[in-house]
C-alpha positions in Angstrom: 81.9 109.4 69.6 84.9 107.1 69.5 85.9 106.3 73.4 89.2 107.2 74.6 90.9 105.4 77.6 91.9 106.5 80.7 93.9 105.2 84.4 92.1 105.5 87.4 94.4 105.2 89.5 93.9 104.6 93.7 96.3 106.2 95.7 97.1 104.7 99.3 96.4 101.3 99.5 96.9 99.9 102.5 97.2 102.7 104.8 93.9 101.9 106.8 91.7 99.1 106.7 88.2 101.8 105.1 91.2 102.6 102.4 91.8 99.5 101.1 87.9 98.3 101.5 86.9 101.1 99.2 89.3 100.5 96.7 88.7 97.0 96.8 85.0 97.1 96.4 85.7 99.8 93.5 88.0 97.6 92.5 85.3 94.8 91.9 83.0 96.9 90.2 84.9 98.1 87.4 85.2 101.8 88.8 89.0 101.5 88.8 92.2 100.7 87.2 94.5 100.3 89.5 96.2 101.4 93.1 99.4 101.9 94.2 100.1 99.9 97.9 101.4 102.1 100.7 104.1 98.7 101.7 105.3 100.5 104.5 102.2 100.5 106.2 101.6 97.7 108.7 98.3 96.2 106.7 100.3 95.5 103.8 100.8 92.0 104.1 97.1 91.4 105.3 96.3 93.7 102.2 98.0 92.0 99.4 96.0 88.7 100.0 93.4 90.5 99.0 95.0 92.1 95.7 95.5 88.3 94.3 91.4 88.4 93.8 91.0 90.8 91.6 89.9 91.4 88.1 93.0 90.3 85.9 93.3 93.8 84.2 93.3 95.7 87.4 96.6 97.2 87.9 98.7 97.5 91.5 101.9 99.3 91.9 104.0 100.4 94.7 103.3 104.0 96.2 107.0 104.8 97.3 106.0 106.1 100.6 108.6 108.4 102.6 106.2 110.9 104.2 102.8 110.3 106.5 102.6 108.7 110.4 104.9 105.2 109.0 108.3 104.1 109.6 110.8 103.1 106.9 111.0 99.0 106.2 114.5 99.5 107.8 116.8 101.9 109.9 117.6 105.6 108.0 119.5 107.1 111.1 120.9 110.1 108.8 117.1 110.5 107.5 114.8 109.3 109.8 116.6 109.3 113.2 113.5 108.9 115.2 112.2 105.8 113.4 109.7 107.5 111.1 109.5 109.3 107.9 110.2 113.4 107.5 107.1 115.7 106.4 107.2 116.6 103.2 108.1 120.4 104.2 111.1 118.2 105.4 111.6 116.7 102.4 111.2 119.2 100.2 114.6 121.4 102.2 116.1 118.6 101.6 116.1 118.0 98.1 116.1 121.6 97.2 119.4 122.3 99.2 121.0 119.5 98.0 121.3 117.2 101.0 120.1 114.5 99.4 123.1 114.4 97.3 125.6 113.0 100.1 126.5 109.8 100.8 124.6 108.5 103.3 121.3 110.5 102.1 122.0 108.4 99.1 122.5 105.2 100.4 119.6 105.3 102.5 117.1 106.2 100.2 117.9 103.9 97.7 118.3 101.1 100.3 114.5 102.1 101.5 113.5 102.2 97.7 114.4 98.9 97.1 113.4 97.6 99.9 110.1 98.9 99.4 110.4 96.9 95.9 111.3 94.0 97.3 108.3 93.8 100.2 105.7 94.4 96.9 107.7 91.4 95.3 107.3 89.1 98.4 103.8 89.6 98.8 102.7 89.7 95.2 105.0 87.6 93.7 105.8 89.4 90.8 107.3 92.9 89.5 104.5 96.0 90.5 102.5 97.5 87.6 103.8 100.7 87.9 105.4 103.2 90.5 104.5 106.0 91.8 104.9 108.6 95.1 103.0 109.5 97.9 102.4 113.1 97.9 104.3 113.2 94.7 107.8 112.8 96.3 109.4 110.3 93.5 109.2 113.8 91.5 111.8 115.1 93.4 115.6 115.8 92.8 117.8 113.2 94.9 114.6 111.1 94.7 114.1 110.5 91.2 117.5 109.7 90.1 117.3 107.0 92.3 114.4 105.4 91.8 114.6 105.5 87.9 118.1 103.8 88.2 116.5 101.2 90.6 113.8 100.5 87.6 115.8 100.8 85.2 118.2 97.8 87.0 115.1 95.4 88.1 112.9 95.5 85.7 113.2 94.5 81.7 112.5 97.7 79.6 108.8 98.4 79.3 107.4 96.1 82.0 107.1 98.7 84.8 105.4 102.0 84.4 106.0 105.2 86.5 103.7 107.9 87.1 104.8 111.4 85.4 102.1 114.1 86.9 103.4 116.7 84.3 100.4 118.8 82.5 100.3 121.5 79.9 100.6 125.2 82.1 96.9 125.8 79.9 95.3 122.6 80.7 96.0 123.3 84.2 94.7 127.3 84.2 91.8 126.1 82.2 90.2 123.6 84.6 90.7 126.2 87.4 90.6 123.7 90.4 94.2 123.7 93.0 95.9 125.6 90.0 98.7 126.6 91.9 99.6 123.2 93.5 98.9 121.7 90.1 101.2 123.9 88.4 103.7 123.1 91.2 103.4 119.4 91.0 103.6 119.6 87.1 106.9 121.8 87.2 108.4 119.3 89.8 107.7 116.2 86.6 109.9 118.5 84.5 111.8 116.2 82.4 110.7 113.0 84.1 109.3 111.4 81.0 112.4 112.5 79.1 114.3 110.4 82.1 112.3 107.6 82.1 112.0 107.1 78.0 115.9 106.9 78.0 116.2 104.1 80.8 112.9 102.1 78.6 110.4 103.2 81.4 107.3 104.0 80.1 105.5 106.9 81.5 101.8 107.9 80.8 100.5 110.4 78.6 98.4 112.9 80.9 97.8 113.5 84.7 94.8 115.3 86.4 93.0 114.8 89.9 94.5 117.1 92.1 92.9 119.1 94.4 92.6 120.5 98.0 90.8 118.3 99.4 87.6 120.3 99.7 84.6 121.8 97.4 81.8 119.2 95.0 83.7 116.8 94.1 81.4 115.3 91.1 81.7 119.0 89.8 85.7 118.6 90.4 85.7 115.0 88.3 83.9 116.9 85.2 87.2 119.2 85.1 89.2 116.6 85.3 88.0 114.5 82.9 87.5 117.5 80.2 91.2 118.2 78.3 92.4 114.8 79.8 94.2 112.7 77.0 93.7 108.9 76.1 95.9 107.1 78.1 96.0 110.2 81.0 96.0 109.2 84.8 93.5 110.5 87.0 94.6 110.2 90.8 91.5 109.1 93.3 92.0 109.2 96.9 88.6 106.8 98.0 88.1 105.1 101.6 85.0 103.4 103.5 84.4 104.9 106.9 87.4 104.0 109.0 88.2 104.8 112.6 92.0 104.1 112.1 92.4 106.9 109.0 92.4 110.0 111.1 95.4 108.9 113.1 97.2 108.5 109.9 96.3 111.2 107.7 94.3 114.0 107.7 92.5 113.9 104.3 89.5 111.7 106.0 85.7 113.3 104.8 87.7 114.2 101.3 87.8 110.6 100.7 84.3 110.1 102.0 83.0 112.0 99.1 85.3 110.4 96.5 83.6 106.7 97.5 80.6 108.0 97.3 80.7 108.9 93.7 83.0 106.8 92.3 80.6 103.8 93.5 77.6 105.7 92.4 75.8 106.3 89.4 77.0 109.5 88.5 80.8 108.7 88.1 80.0 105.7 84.7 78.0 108.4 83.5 80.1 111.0 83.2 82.4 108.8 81.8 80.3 107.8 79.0 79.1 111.5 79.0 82.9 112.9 78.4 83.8 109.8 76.0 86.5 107.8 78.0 86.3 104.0 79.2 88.5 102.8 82.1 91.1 101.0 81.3 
């Protein structure tokens, strides 16, 4: 069987010290490709020390952050008048009734974007990987166009990838797991790789890993793995045990149970099992 490659990908880096501890000791053992940094998050500069160790193929991006218990890098009084960012039910009125489209909607959220850019920068000292969105929101409109142009104008064409979490409707029904927050998430990417491909962004070629949060997770990782393409993305949400996550987030035991198999024996196997190779 010839082996096809696939992104790991570690979402939320830096939100909480078990977060980045599990990534970074998946990190070392091969189990991963990459994670996106939460930069908002008041670890980050603490974290990205640690980032410099790694294995020199492991990739780290920036996970544009506007949702969860954090406070933009700067003030956003139209957008965040009380210092911290909207929930995404927030979010989501907003772009969908266009009031993201006016001025000062605009100017803030590309301000925060680039800021955002620019802390990832100052600690790494070079461009991120790639790009992609906490709970999915660069997908969205008066987000997106945004963040493309702010690629688009850093970055030389093809250095910087960004996360499209678009699937086929069949690939999705097939699997059978979250189908109707997969379809929704893969209906808000409509179009984004046709976007990034005309600014030079590159995008990748497949997206799988979402979920509620709940059920056998080993079982979940077989479905996603089956129909994904070489090059795809799988999304991972792992974490050591942590006393700071619950006051941050509320997907805690979830990301118990991803550790625990990604830094098992299980997870390589099924890989070899279902043909693919990290890449």
């Amino acid at each position: 069987m010839a082996l096809r490659s696939i992104r790991v990908i570690a979402d939320d880096y830096a939100l909480s010290p078990g977060v980045s501890e599990g990534i970074l000791e998946l990190a070392k053992a091969g189990r991963l490709s990459g994670t996106g940094a939460m930069v908002p998050g008041p670890r980050w500069r603490e974290d990205a020390r640690r980032l410099h160790d790694m294995p020199a193929r492991f990739q780290t991006g920036v996970h544009l952050t506007l949702t969860g218990a954090l406070s933009p890098l700067g003030p956003m009084p139209t957008l965040c008048p009380d210092g911290r960012f909207p929930t995404l039910g927030r979010w989501l009125l907003l772009s969908f009734t266009g009031l993201l489209s006016a001025s000062a909607a605009r100017e803030e959220l590309a301000t925060e974007i680039a800021r955002q850019l620019d802390a990832f920068e100052a600690a790494m000292g070079r461009a991120p990987h790639f790009v992609d969105g906490h709970q999915h929101l660069h997908l969205l409109p008066g987000i997106r166009p945004l963040l493309l142009d702010a690629l688009a104008r850093r970055y030389a064409p093809g250095c910087v990838w960004l996360r499209d979490c678009a699937e086929p409707a069949s690939r999705v029904i097939r699997r059978g797991v979250a189908t109707g927050k997969a379809l929704f998430i893969g209906q808000l990417s409509s179009g984004l790789a046709r976007q990034a491909a005309a600014r030079s962004i590159p995008t990748n070629r497949g997206f799988s890993g979402v979920y509620g949060f709940s059920g056998d997770y080993p079982r979940l990782m077989e479905r996603f793995l089956d129909g994904s393409p070489a090059g795809g993305v799988i999304m991972v949400h792992p974490a050591s045990p942590d006393l700071d996550l619950a006051t941050l987030d509320p997907v805690v035991d979830a990301r118990m149970a991803e550790m625990a198999y990604l830094s098992g024996p299980d997870w390589p196997a099924a890989l070899s099992r279902k043909g693919f190779v990290i890449e």
